[in-house]
PyMOL commands that place a pseudoatom at each C-alpha (Angstrom):
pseudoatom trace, name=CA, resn=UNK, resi=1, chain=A, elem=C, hetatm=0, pos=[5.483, -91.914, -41.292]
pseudoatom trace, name=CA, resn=UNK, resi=2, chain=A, elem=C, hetatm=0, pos=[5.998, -90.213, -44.235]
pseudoatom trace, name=CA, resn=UNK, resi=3, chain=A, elem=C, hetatm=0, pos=[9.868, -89.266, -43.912]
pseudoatom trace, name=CA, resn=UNK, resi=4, chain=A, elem=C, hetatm=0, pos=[10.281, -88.354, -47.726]
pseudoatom trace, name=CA, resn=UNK, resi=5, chain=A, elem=C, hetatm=0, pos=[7.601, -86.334, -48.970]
pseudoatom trace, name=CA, resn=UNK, resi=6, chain=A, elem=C, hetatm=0, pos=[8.442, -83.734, -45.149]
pseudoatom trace, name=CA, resn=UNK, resi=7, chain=A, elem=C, hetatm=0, pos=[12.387, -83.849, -46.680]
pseudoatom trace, name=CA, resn=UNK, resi=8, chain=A, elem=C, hetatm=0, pos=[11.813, -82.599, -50.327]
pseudoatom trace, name=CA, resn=UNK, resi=9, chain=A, elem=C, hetatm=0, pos=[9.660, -80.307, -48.993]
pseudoatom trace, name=CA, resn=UNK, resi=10, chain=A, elem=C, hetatm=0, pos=[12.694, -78.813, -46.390]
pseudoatom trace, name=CA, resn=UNK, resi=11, chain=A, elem=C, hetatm=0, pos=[15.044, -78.923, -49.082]
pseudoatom trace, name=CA, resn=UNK, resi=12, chain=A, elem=C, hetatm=0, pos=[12.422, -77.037, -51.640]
pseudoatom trace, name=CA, resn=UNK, resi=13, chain=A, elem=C, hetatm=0, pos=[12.104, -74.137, -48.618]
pseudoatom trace, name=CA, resn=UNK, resi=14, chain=A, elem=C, hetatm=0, pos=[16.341, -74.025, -47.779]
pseudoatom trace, name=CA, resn=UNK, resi=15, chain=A, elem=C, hetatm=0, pos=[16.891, -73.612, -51.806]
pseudoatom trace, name=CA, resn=UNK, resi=16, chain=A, elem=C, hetatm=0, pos=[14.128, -71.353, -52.014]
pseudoatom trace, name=CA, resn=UNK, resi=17, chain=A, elem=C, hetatm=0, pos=[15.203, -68.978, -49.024]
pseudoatom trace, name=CA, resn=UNK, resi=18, chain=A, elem=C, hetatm=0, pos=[18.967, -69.280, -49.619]
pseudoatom trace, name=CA, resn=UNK, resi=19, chain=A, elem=C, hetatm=0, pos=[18.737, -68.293, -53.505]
pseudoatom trace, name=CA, resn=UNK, resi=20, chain=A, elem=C, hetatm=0, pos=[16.107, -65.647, -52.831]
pseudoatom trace, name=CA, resn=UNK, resi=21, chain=A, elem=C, hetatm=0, pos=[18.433, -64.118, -50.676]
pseudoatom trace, name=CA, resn=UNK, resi=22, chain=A, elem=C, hetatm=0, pos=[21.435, -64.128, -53.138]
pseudoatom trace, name=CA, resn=UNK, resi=23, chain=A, elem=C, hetatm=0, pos=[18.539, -63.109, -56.055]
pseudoatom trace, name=CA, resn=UNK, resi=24, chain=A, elem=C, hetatm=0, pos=[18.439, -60.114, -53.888]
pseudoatom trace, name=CA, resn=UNK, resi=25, chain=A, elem=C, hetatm=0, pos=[21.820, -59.449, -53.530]
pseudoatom trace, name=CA, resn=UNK, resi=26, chain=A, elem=C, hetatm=0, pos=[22.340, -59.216, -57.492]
pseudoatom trace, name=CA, resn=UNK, resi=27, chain=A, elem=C, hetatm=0, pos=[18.808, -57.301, -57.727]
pseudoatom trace, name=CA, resn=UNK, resi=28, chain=A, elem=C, hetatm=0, pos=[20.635, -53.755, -57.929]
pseudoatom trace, name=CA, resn=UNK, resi=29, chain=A, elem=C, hetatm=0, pos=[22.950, -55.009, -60.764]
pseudoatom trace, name=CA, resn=UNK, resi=30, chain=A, elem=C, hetatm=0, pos=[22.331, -53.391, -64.171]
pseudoatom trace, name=CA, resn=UNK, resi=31, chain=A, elem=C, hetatm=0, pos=[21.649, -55.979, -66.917]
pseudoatom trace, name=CA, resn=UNK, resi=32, chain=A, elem=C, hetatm=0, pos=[24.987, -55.810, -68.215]
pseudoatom trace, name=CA, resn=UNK, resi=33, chain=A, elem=C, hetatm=0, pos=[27.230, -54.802, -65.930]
pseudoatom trace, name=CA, resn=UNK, resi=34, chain=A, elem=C, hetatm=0, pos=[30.291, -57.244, -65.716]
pseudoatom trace, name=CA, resn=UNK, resi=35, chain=A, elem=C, hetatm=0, pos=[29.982, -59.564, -62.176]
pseudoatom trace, name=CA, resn=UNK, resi=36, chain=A, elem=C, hetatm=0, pos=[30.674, -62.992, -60.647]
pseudoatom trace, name=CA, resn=UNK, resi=37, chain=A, elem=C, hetatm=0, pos=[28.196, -65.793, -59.972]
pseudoatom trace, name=CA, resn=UNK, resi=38, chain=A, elem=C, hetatm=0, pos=[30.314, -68.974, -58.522]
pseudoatom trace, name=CA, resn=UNK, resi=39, chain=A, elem=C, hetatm=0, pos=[33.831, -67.604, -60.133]
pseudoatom trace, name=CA, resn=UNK, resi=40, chain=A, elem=C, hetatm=0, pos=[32.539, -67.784, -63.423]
pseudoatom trace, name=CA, resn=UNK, resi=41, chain=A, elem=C, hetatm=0, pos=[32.055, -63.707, -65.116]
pseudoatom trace, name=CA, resn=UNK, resi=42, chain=A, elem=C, hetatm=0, pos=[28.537, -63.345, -66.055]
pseudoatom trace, name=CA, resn=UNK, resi=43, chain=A, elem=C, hetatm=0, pos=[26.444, -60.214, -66.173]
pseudoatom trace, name=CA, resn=UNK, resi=44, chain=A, elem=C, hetatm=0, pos=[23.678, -59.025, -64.354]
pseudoatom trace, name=CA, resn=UNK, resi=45, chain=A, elem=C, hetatm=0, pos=[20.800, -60.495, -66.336]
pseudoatom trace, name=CA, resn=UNK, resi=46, chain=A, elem=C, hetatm=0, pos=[22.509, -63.794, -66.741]
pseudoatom trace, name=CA, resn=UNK, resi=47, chain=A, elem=C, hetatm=0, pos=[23.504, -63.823, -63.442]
pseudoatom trace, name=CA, resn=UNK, resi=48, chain=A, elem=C, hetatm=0, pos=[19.250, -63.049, -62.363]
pseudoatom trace, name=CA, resn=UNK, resi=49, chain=A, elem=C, hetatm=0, pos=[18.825, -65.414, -64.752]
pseudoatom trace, name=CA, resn=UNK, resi=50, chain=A, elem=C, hetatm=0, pos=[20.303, -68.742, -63.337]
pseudoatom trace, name=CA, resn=UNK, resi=51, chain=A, elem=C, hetatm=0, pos=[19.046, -67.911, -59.573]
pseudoatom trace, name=CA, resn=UNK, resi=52, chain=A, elem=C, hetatm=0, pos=[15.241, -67.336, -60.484]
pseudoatom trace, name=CA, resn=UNK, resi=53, chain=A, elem=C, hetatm=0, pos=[15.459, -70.754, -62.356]
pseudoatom trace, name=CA, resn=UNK, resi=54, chain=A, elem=C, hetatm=0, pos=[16.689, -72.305, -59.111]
pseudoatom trace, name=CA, resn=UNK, resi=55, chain=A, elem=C, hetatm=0, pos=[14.037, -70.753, -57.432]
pseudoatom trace, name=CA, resn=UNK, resi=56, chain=A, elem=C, hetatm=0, pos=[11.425, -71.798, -59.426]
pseudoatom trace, name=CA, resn=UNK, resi=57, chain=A, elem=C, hetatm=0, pos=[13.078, -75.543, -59.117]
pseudoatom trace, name=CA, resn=UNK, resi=58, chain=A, elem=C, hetatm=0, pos=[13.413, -74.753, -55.155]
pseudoatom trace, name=CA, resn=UNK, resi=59, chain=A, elem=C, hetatm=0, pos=[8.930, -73.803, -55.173]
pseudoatom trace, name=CA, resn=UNK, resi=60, chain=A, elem=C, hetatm=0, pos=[8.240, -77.036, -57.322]
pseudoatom trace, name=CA, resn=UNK, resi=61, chain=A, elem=C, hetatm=0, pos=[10.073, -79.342, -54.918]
pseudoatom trace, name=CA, resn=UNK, resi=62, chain=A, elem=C, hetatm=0, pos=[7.900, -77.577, -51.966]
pseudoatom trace, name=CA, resn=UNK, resi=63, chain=A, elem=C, hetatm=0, pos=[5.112, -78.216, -53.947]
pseudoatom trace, name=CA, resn=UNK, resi=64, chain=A, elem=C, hetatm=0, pos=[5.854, -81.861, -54.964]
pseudoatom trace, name=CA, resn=UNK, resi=65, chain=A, elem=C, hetatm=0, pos=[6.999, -82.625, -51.156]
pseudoatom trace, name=CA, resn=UNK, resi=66, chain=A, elem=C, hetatm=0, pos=[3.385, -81.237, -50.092]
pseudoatom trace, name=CA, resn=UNK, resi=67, chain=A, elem=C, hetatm=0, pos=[1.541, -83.100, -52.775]
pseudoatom trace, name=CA, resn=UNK, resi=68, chain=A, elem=C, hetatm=0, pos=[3.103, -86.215, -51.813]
pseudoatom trace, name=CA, resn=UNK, resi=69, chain=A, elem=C, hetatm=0, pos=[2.621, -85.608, -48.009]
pseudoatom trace, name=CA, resn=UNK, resi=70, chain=A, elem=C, hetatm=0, pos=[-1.044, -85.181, -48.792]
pseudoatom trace, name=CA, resn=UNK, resi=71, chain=A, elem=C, hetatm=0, pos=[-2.173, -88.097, -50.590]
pseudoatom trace, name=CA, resn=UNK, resi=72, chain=A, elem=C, hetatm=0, pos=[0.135, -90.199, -48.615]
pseudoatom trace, name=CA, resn=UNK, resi=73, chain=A, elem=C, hetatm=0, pos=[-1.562, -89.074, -45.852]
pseudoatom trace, name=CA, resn=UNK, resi=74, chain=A, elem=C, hetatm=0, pos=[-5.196, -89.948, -47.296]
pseudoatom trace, name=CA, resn=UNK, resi=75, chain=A, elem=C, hetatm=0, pos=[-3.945, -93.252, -48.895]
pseudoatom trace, name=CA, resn=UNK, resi=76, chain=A, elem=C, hetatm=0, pos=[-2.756, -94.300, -45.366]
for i in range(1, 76): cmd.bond("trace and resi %d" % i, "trace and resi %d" % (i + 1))
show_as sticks, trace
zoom trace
């Protein structure tokens, strides 16, 4: 069984979802209004910024956990 590859995957989708949803949240913010992102003061476009990057890190670790589960799978 290929325990691994199925849990970066599930981590890749819970970043992915959970940032998209705060992403969303600071969608509405002009680019440089004042605002908070984890207690520190940022604005808006930072703020955009920081959570696309984590979704973009979030999609690569779904698509590295799929990759794996696939040619694990046809190795096996």
């Amino acid at each position: 069984m290929n325990i691994s590859s199925i849990v970066i995957a599930v981590v890749g989708i819970v970043i992915t979802v959970f940032f998209t949803a705060s992403y969303n949240r600071y969608k509405d913010v002009f680019d440089y209004e004042k605002t908070f992102l984890w207690h520190r003061e940022m604005n808006g476009k930072q703020v955009r910024e920081i959570l696309k990057n984590i979704i973009i890190a979030g999609a690569w670790l779904i698509l590295i956990g799929a990759g794996f589960y696939i040619i694990i799978s046809v190795i096996s």
